[in-house]
C-alpha positions as CSV (number, residue, x, y, z in Angstrom):
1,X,-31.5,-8.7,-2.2
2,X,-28.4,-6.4,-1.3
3,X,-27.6,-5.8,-5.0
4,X,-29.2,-6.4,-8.2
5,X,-27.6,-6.8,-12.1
6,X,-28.9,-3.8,-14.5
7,X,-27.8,-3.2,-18.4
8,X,-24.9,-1.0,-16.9
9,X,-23.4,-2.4,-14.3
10,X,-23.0,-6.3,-12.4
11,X,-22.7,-4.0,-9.1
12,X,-25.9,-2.0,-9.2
13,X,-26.9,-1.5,-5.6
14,X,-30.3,0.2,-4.6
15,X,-29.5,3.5,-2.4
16,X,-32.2,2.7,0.8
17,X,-29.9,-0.6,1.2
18,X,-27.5,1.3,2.7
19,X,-30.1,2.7,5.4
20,X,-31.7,-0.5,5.7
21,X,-30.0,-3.6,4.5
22,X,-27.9,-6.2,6.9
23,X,-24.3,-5.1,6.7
24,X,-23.7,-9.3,6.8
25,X,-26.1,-9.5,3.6
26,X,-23.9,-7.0,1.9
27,X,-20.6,-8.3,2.6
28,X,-21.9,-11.9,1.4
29,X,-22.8,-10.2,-2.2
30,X,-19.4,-8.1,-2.8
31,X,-17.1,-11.1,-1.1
32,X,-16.7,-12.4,-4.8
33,X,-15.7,-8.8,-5.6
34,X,-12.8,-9.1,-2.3
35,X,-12.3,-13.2,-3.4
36,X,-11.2,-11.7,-7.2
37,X,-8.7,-8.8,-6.2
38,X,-7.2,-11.3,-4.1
39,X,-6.5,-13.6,-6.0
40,X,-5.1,-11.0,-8.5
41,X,-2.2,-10.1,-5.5
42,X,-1.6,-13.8,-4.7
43,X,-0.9,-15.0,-8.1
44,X,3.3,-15.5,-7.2
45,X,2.1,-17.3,-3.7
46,X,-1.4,-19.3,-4.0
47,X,-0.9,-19.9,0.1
48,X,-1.5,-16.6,0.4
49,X,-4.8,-16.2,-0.8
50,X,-7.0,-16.8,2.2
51,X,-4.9,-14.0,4.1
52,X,-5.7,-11.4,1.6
53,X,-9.0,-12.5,1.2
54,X,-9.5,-11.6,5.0
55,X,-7.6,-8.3,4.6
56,X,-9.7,-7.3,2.0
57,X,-12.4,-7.7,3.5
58,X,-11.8,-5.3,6.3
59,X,-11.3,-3.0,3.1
60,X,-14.7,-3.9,2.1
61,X,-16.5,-3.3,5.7
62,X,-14.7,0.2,5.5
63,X,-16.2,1.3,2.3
64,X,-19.5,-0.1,3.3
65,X,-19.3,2.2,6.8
66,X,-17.6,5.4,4.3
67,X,-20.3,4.9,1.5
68,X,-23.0,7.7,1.5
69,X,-25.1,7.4,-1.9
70,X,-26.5,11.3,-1.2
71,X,-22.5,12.2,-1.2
72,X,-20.9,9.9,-4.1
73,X,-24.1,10.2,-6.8
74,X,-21.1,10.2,-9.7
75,X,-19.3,6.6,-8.1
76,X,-20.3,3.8,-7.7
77,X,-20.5,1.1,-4.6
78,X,-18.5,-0.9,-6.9
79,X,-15.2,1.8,-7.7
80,X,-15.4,2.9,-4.4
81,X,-14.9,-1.1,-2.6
82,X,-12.8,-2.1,-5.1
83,X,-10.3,1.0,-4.1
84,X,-10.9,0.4,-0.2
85,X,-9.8,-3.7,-1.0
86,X,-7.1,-3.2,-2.9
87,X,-5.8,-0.2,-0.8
88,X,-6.2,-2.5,2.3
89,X,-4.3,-5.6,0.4
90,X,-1.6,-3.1,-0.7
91,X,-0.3,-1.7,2.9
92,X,-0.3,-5.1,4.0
93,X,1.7,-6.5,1.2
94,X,4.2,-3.5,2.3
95,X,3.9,-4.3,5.5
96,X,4.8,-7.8,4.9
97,X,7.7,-6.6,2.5
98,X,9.7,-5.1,5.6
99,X,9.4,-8.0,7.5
100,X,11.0,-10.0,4.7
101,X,14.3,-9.6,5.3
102,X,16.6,-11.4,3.2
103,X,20.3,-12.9,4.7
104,X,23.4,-10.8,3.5
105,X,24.9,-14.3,2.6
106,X,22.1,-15.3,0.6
107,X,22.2,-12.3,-1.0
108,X,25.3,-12.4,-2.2
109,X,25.0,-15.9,-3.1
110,X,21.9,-14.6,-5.4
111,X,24.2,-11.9,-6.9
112,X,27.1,-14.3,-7.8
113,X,24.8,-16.9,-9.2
114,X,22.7,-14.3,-11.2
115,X,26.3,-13.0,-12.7
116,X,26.9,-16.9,-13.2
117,X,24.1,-18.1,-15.0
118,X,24.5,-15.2,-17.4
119,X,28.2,-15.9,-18.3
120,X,27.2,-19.6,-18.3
121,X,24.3,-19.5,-20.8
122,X,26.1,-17.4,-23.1
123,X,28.7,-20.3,-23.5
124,X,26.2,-22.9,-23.4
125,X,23.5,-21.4,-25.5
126,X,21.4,-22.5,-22.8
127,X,20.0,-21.9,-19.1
128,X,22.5,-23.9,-17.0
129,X,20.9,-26.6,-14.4
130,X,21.4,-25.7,-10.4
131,X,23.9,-28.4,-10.5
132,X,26.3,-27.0,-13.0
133,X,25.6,-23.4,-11.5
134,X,26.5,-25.3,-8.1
135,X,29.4,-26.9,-10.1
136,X,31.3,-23.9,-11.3
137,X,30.7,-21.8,-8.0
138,X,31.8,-24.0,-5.6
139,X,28.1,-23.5,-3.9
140,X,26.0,-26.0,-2.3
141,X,22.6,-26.5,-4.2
142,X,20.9,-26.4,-1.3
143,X,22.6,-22.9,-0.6
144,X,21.4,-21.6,-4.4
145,X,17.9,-23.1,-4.0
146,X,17.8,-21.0,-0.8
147,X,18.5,-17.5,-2.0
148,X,16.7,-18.2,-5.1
149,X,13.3,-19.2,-3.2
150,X,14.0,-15.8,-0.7
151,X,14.9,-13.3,-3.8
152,X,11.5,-14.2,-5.2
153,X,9.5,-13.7,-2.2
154,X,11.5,-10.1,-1.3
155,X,10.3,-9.5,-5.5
156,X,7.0,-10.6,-5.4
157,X,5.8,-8.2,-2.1
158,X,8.6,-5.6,-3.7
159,X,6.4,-5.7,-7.1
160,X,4.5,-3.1,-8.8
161,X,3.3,-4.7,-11.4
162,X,0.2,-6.7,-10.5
163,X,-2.9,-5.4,-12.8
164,X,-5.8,-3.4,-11.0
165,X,-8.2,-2.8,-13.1
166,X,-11.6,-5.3,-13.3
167,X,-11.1,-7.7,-16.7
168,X,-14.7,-5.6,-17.3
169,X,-13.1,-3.2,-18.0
170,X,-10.4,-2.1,-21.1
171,X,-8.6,0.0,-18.6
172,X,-5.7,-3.1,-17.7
173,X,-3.5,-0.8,-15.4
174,X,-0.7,-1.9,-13.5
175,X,0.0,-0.8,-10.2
176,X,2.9,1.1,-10.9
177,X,0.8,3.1,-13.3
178,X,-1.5,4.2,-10.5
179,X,0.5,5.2,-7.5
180,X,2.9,8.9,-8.6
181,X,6.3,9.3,-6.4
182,X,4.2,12.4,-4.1
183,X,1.8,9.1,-2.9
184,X,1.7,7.0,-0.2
185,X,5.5,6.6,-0.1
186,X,6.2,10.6,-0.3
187,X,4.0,10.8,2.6
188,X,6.0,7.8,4.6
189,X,8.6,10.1,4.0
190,X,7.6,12.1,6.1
191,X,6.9,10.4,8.8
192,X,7.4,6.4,9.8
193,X,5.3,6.8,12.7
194,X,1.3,6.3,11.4
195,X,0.0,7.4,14.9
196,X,2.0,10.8,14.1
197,X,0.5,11.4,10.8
198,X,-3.2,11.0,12.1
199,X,-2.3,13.9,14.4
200,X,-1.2,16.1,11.7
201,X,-4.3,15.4,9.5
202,X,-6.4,16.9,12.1
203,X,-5.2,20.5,11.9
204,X,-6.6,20.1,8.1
205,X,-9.9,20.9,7.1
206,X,-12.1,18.0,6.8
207,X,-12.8,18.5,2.9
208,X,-9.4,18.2,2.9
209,X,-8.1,15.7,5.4
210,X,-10.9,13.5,3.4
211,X,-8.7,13.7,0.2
212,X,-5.4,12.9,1.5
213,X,-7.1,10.1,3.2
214,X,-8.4,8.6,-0.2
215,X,-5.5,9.8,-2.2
216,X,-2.7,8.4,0.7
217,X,-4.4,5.8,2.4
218,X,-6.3,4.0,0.3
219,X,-4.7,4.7,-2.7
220,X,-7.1,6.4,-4.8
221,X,-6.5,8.7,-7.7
222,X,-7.0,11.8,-8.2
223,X,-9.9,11.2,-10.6
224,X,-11.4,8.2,-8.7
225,X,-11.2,10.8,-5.5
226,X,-12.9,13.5,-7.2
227,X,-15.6,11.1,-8.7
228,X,-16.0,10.0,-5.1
229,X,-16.6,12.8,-3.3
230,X,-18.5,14.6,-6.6
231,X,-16.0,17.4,-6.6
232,X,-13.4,18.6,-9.3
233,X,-10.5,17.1,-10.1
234,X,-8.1,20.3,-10.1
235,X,-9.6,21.0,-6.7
236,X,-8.7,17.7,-5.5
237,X,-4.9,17.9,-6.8
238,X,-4.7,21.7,-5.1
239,X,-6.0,20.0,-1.6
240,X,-2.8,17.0,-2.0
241,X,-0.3,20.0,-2.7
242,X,-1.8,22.0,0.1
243,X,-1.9,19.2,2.8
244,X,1.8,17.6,2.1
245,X,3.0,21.0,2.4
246,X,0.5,21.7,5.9
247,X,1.7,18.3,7.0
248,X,5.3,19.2,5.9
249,X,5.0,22.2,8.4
250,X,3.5,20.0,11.7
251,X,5.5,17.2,11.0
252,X,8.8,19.5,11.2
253,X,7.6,21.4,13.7
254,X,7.2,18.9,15.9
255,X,10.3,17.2,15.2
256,X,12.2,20.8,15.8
257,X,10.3,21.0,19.3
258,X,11.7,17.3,20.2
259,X,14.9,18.4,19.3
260,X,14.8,21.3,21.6
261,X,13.8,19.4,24.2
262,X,16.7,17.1,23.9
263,X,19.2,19.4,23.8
264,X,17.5,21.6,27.0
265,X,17.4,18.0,28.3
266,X,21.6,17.9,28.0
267,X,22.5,20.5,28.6
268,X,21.0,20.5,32.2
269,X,23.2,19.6,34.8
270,X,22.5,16.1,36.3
271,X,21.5,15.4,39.6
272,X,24.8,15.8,41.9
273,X,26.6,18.1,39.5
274,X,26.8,22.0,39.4
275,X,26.6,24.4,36.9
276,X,29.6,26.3,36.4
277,X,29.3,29.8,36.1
278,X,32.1,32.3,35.4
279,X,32.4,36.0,37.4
């Protein structure tokens, strides 16, 4: 048996599993775990569901393959998957966010509809229908039903508001509560380019590269990091500050150096042309 219930905790799991178990046994006993922060993130699109079921999941094999009971004796299995899924849901959801990309017209048509149906149910006392909203625009239905349906899905992968925490617990936190600005998003910042980031995290120290890889990637905070990795939780604020402004320095560095390059690349004469020189 991959897990077993005790007086604390519905995720109890035996420390040898982890040396010993099938991998396959214990993803069949946390997929109720991945199966209920899924549905949590697909509550504004039910069709969603099975795709976030199978992204957290990939969350859940990376926390099995991270998890080292001699290193996290102050976590849990349990804190540490639940971070790893909903970390994994989240990036996708942003992911899918900048593909969404929403027609200027319908846009606008939101906008003047929005201002509309405020004007309109102050007079009325009353939410107007899409046909007298269509009535005193001058827009087609069809053309208000459209930007409506795209303006919700833009807000629902735009939203920060889905809860996080386990209905276990009393701690109901939102997901705006648990992400500060110098996050994920500070370090996108930074650098669009993933692939670019990964290099800079290896002139870190791996203590340290560890932290900004809980605390960036998979959207940890600093307590659930320093409960993690059984260290302090001052020490693992002092590693973020010291790796965004390490990363701060490669990242720009590099960036100068391709600059350089470009202009060295310019400013050399083309093939067939001369350098002028003066006397």
């Amino acid at each position: 048996m991959a897990a077993k219930q005790n007086s604390s905790s519905k995720w109890h799991l035996d420390p040898c599993y982890f040396k010993e178990g099938d991998v396959n046994e214990l993803v069949e006993e946390y997929m109720p775990l991945v199966r209920k922060i899924a549905r949590r993130y697909s509550q504004f699109q039910p069709d969603s569901l099975e795709d976030l079921v199978q992204v957290g999941s990939i969350g859940l094999l990376k926390a099995i393959g991270y998890y080292d009971p001699s290193r996290s004796r102050t976590a849990s299995f349990k804190t540490l998957a639940t971070c790893y899924i909903r970390g994994e849901i989240r990036h996708y959801l942003r992911d899918q966010s900048s593909l969404v990309q929403v027609p200027r017209k319908l846009t606008e048509i939101h906008s003047q509809i929005s201002q509309l149906e405020e004007k309109l149910s102050k007079s009325m006392e009353r939410s107007p229908t899409v046909e007298e909203l269509s009535k005193y625009s001058g827009i087609a239905v069809s053309d208000i039903l459209e930007a409506q349906r795209s303006r919700d899905v833009r807000m629902h992968y735009e939203s920060l508001d889905c809860y996080t925490s386990d209905h276990e617990t009393a701690d109901s936190r939102t997901l705006s509560d648990v992400v500060p600005d110098y996050r994920y998003e500070d370090l996108l910042r930074l650098s669009e380019d993933r692939e670019q980031i990964s290099q800079a995290l290896k002139e870190l120290g791996e203590k340290t590269r560890r932290i900004v890889e809980f605390v960036f990637f998979y959207d940890l905070s600093q307590k659930e990091t320093a409960c993690v990795l059984g260290v302090s939780e001052m020490g693992v604020s002092r590693a973020v500050h010291s790796a965004l402004n390490k990363l701060k320095e490669v990242l720009n560095g590099e960036e100068e150096g391709r600059l350089r390059t470009r202009k060295k690349e310019n400013a050399a004469p083309k093939p067939g042309q001369s350098s002028s020189y003066k006397d």
